[in-house]
DRENPA-3360 file (N, C-alpha, C; in nm, 2 decimals, always signed):
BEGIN
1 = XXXXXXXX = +0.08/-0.12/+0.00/+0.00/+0.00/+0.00/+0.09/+0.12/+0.00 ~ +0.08/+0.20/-0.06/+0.13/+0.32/-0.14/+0.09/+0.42/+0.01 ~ +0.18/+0.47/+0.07/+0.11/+0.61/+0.15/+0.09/+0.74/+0.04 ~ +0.00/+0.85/+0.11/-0.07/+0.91/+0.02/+0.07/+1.07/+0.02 ~ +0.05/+1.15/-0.01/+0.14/+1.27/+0.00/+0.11/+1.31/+0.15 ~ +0.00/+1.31/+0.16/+0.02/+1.41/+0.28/+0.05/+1.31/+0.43 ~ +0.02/+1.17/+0.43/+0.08/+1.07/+0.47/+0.23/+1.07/+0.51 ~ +0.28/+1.08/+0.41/+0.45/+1.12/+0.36/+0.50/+1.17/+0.46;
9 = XXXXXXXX = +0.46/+1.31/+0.42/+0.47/+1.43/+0.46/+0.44/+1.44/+0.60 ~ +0.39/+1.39/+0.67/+0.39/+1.37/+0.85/+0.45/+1.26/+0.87 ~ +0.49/+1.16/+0.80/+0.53/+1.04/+0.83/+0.70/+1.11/+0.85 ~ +0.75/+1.20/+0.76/+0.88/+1.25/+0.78/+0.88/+1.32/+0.86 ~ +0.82/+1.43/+0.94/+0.82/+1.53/+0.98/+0.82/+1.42/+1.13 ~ +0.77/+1.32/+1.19/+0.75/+1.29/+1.25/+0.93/+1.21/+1.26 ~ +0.97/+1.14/+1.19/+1.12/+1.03/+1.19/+1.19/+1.17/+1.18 ~ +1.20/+1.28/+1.12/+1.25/+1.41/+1.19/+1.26/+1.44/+1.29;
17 = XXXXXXXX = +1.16/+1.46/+1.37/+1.20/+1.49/+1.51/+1.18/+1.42/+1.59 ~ +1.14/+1.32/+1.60/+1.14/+1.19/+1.69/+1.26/+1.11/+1.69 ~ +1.22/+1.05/+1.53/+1.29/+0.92/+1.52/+1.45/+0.91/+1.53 ~ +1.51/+1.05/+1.46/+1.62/+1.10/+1.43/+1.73/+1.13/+1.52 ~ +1.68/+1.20/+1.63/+1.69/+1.23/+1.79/+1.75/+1.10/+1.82 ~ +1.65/+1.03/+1.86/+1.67/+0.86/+1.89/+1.77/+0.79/+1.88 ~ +1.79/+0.80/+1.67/+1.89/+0.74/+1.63/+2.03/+0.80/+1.67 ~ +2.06/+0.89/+1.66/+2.15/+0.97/+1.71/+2.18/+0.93/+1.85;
25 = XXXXXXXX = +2.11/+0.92/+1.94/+2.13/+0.90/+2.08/+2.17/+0.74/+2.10 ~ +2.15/+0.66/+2.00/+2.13/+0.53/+2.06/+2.26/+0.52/+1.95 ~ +2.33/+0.56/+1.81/+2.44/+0.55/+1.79/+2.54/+0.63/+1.88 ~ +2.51/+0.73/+1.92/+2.62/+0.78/+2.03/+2.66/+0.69/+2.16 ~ +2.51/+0.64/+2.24/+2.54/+0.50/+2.34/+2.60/+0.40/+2.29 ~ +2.59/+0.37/+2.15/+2.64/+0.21/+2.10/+2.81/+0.23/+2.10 ~ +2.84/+0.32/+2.03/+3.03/+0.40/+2.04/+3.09/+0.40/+2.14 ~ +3.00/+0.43/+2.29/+3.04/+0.48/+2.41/+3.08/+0.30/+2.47;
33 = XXXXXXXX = +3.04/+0.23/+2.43/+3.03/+0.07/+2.43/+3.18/+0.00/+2.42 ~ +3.26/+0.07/+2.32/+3.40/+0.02/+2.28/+3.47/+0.10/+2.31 ~ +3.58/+0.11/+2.35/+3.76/+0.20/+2.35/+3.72/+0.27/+2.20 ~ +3.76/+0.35/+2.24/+3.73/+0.49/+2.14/+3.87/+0.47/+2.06 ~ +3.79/+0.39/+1.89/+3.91/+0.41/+1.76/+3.98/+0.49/+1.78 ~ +4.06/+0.49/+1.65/+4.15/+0.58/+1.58/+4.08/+0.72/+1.52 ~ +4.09/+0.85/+1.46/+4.04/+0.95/+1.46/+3.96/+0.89/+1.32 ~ +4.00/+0.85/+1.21/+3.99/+0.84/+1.08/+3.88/+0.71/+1.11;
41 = XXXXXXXX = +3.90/+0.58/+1.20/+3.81/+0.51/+1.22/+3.70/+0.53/+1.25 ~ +3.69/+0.64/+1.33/+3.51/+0.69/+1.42/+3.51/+0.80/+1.34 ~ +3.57/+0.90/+1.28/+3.53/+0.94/+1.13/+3.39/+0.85/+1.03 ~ +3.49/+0.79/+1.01/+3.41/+0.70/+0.90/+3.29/+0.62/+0.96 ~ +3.29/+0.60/+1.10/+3.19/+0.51/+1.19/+3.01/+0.60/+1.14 ~ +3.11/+0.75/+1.21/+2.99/+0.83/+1.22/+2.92/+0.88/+1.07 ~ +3.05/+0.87/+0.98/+3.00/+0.91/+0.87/+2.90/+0.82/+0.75 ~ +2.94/+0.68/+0.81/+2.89/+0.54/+0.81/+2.70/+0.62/+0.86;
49 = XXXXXXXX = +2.71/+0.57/+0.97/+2.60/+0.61/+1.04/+2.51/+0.70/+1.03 ~ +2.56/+0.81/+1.00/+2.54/+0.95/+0.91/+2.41/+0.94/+0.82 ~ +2.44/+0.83/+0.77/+2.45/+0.79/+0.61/+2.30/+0.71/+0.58 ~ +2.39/+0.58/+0.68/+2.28/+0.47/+0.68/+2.15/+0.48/+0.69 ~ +2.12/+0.54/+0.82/+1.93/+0.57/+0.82/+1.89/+0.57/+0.69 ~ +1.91/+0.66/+0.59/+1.79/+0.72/+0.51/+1.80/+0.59/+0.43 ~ +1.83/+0.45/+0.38/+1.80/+0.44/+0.34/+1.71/+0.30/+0.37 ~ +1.68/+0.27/+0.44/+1.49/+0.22/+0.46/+1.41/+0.34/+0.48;
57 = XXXXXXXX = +1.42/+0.43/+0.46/+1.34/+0.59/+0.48/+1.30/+0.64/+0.38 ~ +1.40/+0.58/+0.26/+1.42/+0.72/+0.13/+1.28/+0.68/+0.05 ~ +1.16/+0.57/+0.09/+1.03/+0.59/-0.01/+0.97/+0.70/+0.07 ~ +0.98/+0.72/+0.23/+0.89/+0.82/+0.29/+0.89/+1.01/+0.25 ~ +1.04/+1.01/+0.22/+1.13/+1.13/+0.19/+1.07/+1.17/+0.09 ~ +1.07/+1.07/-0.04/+1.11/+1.07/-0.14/+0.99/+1.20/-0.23 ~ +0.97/+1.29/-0.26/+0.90/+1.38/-0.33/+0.87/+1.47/-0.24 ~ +0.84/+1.47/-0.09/+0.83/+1.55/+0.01/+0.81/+1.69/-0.05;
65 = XXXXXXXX = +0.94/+1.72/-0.06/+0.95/+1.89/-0.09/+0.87/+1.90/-0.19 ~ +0.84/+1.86/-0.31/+0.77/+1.93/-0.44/+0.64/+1.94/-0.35 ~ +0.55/+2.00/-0.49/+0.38/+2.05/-0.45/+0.33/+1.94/-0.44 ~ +0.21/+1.92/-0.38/+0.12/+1.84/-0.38/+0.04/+1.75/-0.48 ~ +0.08/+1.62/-0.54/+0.10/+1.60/-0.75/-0.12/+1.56/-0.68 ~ -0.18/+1.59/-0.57/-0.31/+1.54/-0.57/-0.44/+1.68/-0.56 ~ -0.35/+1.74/-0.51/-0.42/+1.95/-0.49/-0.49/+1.98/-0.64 ~ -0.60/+2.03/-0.58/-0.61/+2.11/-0.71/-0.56/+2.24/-0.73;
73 = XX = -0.55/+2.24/-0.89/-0.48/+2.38/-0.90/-0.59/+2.47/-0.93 ~ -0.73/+2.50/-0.88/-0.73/+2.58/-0.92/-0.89/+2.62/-0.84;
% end
């Protein structure tokens, strides 16, 4: 089942400020877990991490910003 735009569009706004928060906090605890790498290793960890989320996310994102393809125009 397809979510609708405006679906989307709180479905992100919501993994924005909830979800995101979260993730952040719960990769910051997971790091705190091992002897702190090399500079270039937790570099790349966080950049790693950075990264990863969006992509089980990227169908929610995905058109977000344009107009509304279901609004009428007129």
């Amino acid at each position: 089942m397809a979510l609708s735009y405006k679906a989307r569009k709180r479905w992100a706004l919501v993994i924005l400020l909830l979800a995101l928060p979260a993730y952040i906090l719960a990769a910051l605890w997971l790091t705190t877990l091992f002897p702190r790498p090399s500079f270039v290793l937790e570099l790349l960890l966080y950049i790693g991490l950075g990264v990863i989320w969006i992509f089980p996310l990227k169908a929610v994102f995905k058109g977000v910003g344009q107009a509304d393809p279901d609004a009428d125009d007129g």
